[in-house]
Each structure stands twice: as C-alpha cells, then as structure tokens.
C-alpha positions in Angstrom: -2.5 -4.2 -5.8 0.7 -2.0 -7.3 1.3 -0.4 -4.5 2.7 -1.6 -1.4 1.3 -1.2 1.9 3.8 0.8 4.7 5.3 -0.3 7.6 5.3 1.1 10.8 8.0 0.3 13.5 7.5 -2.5 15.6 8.7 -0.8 19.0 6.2 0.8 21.4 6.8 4.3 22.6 8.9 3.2 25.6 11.3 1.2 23.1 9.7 -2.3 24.0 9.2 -4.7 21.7 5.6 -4.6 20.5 3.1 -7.4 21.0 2.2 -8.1 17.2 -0.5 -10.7 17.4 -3.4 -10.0 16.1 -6.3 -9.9 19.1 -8.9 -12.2 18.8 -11.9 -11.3 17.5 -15.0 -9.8 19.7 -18.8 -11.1 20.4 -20.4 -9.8 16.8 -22.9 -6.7 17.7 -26.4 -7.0 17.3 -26.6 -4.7 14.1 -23.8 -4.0 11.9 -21.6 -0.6 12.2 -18.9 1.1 9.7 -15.4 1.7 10.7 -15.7 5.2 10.2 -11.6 5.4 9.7 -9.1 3.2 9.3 -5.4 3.0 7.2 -5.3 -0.8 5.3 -2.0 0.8 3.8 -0.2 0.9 7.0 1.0 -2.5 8.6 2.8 -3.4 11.7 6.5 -4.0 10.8 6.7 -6.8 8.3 3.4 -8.2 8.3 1.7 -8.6 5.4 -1.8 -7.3 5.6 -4.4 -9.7 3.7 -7.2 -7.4 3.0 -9.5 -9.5 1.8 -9.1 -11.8 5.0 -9.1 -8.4 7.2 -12.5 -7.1 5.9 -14.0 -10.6 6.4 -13.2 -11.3 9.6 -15.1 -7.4 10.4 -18.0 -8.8 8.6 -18.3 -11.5 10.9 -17.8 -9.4 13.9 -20.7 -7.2 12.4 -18.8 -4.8 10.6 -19.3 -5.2 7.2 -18.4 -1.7 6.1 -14.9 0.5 6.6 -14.0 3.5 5.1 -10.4 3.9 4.0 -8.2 6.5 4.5 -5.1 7.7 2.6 -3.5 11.1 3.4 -0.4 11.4 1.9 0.1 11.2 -1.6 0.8 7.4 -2.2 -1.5 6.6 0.5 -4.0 8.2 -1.5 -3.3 6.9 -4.9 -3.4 3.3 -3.0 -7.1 4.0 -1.3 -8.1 4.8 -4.7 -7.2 1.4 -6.1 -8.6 -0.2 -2.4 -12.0 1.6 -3.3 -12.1 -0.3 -6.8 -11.3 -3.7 -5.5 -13.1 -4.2 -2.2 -16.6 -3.4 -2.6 -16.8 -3.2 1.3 -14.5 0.1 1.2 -15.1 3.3 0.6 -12.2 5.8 0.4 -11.2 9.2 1.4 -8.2 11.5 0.6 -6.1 14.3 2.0 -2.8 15.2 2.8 -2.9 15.0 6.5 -1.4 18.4 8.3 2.1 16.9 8.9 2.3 16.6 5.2 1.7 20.0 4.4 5.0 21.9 5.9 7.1 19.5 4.2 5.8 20.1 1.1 5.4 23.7 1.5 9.3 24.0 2.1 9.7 21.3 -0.8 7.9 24.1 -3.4 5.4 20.9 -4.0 2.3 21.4 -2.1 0.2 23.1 -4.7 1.1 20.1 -6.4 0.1 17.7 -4.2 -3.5 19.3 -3.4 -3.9 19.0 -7.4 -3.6 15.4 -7.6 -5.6 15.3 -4.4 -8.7 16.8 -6.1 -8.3 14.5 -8.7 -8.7 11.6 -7.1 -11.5 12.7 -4.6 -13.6 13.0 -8.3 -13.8 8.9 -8.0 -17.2 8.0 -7.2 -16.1 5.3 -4.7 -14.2 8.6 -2.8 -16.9 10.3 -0.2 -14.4 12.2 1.5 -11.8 14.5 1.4 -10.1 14.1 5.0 -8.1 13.3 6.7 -6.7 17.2 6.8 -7.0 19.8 9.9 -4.6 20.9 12.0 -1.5 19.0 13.9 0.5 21.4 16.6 1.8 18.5 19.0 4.4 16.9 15.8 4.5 20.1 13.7 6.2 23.6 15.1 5.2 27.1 14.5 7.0 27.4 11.7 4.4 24.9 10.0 1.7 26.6 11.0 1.1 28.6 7.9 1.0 26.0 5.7 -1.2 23.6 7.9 -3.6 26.2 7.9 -3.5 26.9 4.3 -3.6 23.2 3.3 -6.4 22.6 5.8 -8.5 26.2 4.2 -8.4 24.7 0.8 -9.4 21.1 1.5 -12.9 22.6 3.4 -13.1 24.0 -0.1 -12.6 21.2 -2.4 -14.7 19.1 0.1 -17.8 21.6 -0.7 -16.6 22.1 -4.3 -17.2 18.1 -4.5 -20.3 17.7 -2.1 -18.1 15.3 -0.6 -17.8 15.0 3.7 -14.6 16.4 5.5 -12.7 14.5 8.2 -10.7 16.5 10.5 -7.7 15.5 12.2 -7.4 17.9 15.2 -4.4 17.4 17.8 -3.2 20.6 19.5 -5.1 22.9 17.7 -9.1 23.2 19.0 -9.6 26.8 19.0 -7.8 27.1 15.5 -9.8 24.5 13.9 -12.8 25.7 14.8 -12.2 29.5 14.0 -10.9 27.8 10.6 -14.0 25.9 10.0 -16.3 29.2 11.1 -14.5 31.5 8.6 -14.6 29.4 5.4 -17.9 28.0 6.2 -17.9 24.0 7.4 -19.2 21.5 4.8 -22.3 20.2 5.7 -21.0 16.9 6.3 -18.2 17.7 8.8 -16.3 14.6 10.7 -13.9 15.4 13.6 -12.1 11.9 13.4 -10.9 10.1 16.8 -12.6 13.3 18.5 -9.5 15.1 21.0 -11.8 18.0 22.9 -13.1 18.2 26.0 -17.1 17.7 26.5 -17.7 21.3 26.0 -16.4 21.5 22.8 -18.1 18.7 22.1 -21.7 20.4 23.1 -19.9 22.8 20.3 -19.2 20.3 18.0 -22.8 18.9 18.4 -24.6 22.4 18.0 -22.8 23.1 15.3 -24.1 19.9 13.5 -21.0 18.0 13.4 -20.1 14.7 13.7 -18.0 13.1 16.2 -16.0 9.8 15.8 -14.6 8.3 18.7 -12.1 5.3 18.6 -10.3 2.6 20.9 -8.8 5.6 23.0 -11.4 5.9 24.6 -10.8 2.7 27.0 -8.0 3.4 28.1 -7.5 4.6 31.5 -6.2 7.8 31.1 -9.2 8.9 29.3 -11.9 9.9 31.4 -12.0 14.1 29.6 -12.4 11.8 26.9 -15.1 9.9 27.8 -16.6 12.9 29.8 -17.2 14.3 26.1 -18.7 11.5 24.8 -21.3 11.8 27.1 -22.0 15.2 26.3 -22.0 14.6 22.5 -25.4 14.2 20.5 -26.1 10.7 20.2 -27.3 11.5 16.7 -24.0 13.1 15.6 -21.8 9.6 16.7 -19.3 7.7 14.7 -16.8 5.1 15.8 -13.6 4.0 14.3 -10.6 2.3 14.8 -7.8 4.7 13.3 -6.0 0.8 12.6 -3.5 0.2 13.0 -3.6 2.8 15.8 -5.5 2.8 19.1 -6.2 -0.7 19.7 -8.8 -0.7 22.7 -8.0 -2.4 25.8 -7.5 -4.5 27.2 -5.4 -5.4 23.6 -3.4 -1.9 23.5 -0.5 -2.0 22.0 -1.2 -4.8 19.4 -2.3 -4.4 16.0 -5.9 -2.8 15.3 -8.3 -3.4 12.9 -11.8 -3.4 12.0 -13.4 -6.5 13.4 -12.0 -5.3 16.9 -15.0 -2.1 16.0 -17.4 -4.0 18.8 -15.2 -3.3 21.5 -15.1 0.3 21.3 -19.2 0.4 20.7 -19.5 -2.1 23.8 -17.0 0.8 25.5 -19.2 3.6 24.2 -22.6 2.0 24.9 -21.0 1.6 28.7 -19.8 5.0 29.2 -23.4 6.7 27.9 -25.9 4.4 29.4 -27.5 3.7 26.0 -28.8 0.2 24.7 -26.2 -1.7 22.8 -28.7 -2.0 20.0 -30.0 1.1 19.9 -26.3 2.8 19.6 -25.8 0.9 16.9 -28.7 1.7 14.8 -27.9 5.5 15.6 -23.8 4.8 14.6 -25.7 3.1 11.4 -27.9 6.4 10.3 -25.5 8.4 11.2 -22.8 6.9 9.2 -25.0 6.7 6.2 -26.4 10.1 6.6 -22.6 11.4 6.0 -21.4 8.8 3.2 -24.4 7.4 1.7 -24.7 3.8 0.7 -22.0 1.7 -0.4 
C-alpha cells in the first residue's frame, strides 16, 4: 500500500523500554466477533505490521471481522486504500479532536473536514468517527474548535446514513449536551466507553452503543467495569483500540485483533453472561450498526 503505516514510540509511560513481542494468541471463542476499532496504520516503533498475516491470525482466534480506523488526514486516506484491499476491513474516518485545534490555528480545518466527507462516500466506509471530544491532551483554548469539528461530523455522519464513533476523554457532560442539541445519529458508538455506570444507564436509554476494550482488565478499573454491568447487553461492542490497551495480563505489549477473546472472556466474567451467548449479542449488535461486510 502507498502509504506507510506510523510509528509510535517504543518507551512506556514511565520511560521503560517496552515489551514489543507480540502476545500469543488466545483460545478462539465459540462464535466469531468484530473488532469494533482498531488502527492497522499505527505500529510499535519499527515493526513492520503485515496485515494480511494480522487479520489472519484474528480469524483463527474467531475474529474474522475488524473495522479500521483513520482519524487524521493520512490515516484516513490509508483506511480508505485498507478498505479496498482486505475484504475483512471495513473503514471509518474522522479527524480525531486533538486534530482539530491544530488545524483550526493552521487556517486548514474546513479543509480537512472536506476531504473527510469525501472519503466517508466509499461504500466500504460505514463510519465517520473517530471525532468527540478530548479535554485531558487538549486545553481550553481548543475547546472551540473540538466542539465545532465534533458538531459537524454528527452532521455528515446523518447526512451519509453512516454510524458515528465517539472518542470521549474528559468531556462526558459536553458530549452528551453536544449529541442532545444536534440530534445523535441513529447509529451512535461511544468507542472504548470512559463514563461511569450511570452514564452508561444514559448511554443505554438513549439507544447508544457502548464499546469496551482491553482496559477494562486492568486493575485499576473497577468504575469501569461497574459500567459495563450497568450497560444494555444489547447495545455492547468490544474492541481493541490496537495498538493501544492490550488486556492483561499482556499490557504493555503490542495489541491487536486476535487478542479480541480476551477482553470478551473479561467481559463475559465481569457481567455473569454465557460466553456464547455474549458473543452472539456482540455479533447482532455489531451488524445492527455496520451491516454486513
């Protein structure tokens, strides 16, 4: 493919080296389940991601399915290009809220949402996302354009019929005033889900879907957990954000699809459900949002 996947530092938080061997894979699950959300254009220092190889080893895991997400402009451009290629992908494309400041100070972000639109008209591109709202990397000066960029991708999403992925990190209350006053799409995704189990019993009467990821192992993440529990087992999706949020006990080293069982082994744990029976209601769900692939 022309364009080249990006690298993301090889150092963990605390300035440690990072562990970059790829996990081994997980028992299969007893039906298959979509990666709701992951980045094949971001790779772990230099590796070299194989995405062919990637996407088969999920089949065998039982994940046959990923949709991919690009939300910056050559991020975007590349999903496109992924979409057309892998018939195992579907894509979706945004300009994630970090983006949108910079822009916005650069005099390009009207730009940028242009080009956006045009490639959400592929036919292989079911969502516009991810976009929202990001207060813990971007200050208050950013606000106003987060919120701006964030207004008019709920628009193009309904413009398109196409679902809306929402990236939501310090910013609850203003997402979901945001979402109230310009009218959610119908298909609306809150992507590795942040809240608290009462805005999830929001999210859930609303009619919107929740994605969890790996996060939700670790052991710091019991509010998170809390609100899977109180989410609608109907409105569940699970991801892996890959590279990010590898589930334990692997945290740290490099995500990806085929490590999907783990978290819906975590998530079938912390709700009491039958294994099989979540993943039937992760499959209908998922295909309720995207449609077939």
């Amino acid at each position: 493919m022309s364009a080249a996947p990006r690298a993301r530092s090889t150092e963990a938080e605390d300035g440690r080296r990072r562990d970059l061997r790829r996990p081994p894979a997980p028992e299969p699950l007893p039906l298959p389940v979509v990666d709701n959300h992951t980045h094949l254009d971001i790779v772990d220092g230099d590796d070299l991601v194989d995405v062919e190889e990637l996407l088969a080893r999920a089949a065998e895991t039982g994940v046959p399915h990923a949709v991919q997400i690009g939300c910056d402009l050559p991020a975007a451009r590349w999903t496109v290009q992924a979409v057309e290629r892998y018939p195992a992908l579907l894509g979706g494309v945004a300009l994630h809220p970090n983006e949108a400041p910079v822009l916005a100070a650069a005099g390009e972000l009207d730009a940028a949402l242009e080009e956006i639109a045009e490639l959400a008209r592929h036919p292989r591109v079911r969502v516009v996302g991810e976009t929202g709202l990001d207060y813990y990397r971007t200050g208050p000066e950013g606000v106003a354009a987060q919120q701006e960029s964030f207004r008019r991708h709920i628009r193009l999403a309904k413009e398109l019929g196409l679902a809306l992925q929402i990236h939501d990190r310090d910013a609850h209350d203003d997402v979901l005033r945001i979402l109230a006053e310009e009218g959610a799409p119908e298909r609306t995704v809150f992507h590795c889900f942040s809240g608290d189990a009462e805005m999830a019993r929001v999210c859930g009467d609303a009619g919107y879907y929740l994605s969890f990821a790996g996060n939700i192992t670790f052991k710091n993440a019991e509010p998170l957990r809390e609100a899977l529990r109180a989410a609608p087992q109907d409105r569940l999706l699970v991801e892996t954000d890959a590279p990010f949020l590898t589930p334990a006990p692997h945290r740290g080293r490099p995500n990806a699809s085929y490590l999907v069982p783990v978290t819906v082994r975590a998530m079938a744990e912390v709700t009491g459900a039958d294994l099989e029976e979540l993943c039937a209601a992760l499959g209908r769900a998922t295909e309720e949002v995207y449609g077939t692939w």
